[in-house]
N, C-alpha and C positions, 0 to 999 in steps of 0.2 A: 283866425284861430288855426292853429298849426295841430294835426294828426298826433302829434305829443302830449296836449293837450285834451284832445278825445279820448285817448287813453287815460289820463287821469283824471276826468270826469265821467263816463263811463263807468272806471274802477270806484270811484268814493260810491257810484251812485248801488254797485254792485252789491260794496261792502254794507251799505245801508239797507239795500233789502235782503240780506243773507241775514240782519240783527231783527229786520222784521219777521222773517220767516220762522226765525227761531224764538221769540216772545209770542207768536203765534201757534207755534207749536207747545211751548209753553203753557200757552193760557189752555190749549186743547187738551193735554194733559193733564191738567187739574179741574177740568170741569166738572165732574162728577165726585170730586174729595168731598171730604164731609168731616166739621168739626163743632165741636159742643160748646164756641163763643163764638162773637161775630168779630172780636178781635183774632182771633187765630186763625179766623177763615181766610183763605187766599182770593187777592181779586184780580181782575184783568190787569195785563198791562199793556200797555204801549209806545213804541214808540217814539220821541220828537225829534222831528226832521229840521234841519236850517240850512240851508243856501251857504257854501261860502265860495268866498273867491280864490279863484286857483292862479298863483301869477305864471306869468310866459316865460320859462324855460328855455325856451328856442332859441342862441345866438344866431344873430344877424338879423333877425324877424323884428324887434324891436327889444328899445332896451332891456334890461332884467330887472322882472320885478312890475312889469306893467303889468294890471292884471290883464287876462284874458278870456275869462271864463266865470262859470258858476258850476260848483260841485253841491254833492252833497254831504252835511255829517251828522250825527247822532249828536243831539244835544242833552239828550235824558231818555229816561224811560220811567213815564208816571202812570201810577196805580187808576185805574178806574175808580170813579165817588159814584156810581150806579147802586141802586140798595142789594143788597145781598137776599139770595133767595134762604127763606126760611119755613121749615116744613113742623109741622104738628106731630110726633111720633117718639111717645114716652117708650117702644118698646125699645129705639133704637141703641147699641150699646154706647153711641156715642150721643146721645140724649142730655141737655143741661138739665138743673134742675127742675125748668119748668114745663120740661117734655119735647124742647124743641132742639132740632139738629137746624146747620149752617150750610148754605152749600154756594160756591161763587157765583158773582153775579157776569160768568163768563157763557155769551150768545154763541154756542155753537154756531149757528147757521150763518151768523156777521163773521165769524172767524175763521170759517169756510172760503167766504166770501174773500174776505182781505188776505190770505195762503192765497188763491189764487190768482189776485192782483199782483201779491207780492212776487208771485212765482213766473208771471209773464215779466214784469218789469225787469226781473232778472235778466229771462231769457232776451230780450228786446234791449238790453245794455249787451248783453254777449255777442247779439249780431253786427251791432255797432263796431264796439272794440276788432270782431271778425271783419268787417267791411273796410276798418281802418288801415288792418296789418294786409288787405289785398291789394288798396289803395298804391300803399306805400312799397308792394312786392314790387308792384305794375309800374310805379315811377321808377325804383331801380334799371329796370329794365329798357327804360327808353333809352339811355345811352347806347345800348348793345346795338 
């Protein structure tokens, strides 16, 4: 696998968790909404990752179009089927008619959890891609 390569695997896998961070931020942001049907209520989302193949780039390494590699890319992002939490409180203004408010069925503490998954993977593609571009400084340099 050719350092060209690293960098676009790397990058897809970067760009993947920079869409997780942000449907995680997302879902953190609306955890505490509140709505008067379970249809208007917001639910978690997440989400789906798939493997693809990144072909080789590189003249002279081998032909083009071999693959080389496995990246990452977003194939969707589906809603959570978790029950939605539902609270007893006719005083509330936004109260249906049988007294009860909606609130998402989004885990704080799991979404905590995966932000900071998400946010090392990040960082742990950055050092990489960094490791590659010193790599490849240091080869220039052999000639000199």
């Amino acid at each position: 696998m050719s350092l060209g390569n690293v960098f676009d695997i790397a990058g897809s896998a970067m760009s993947a968790q920079t869409v997780r961070l942000n449907t995680t931020a997302s879902n953190m942001a609306n955890a505490e909404s509140v709505s008067s049907s379970a249809g208007e209520t917001y639910r978690a989302r997440k989400p789906v990752f798939e493997l693809k193949e990144m072909a080789n780039t590189q003249p002279g390494s081998a032909p083009l179009g071999v693959q080389a590699g496995q990246g990452v890319a977003i194939s969707g992002i589906v809603e959570s089927d978790a029950p939605l939490r539902s609270e007893y409180n006719p005083d509330h203004p936004m109260a249906d008619e049988t007294g009860y408010v909606y609130y998402p069925n989004v885990n704080v503490v799991e979404e905590m959890a995966d932000m900071i998954s998400a946010s090392r993977s990040f960082q742990i593609n950055a050092e990489i891609m960094n490791t590659a571009k010193q790599m490849m400084q240091r080869a220039l340099t052999l000639g000199q």
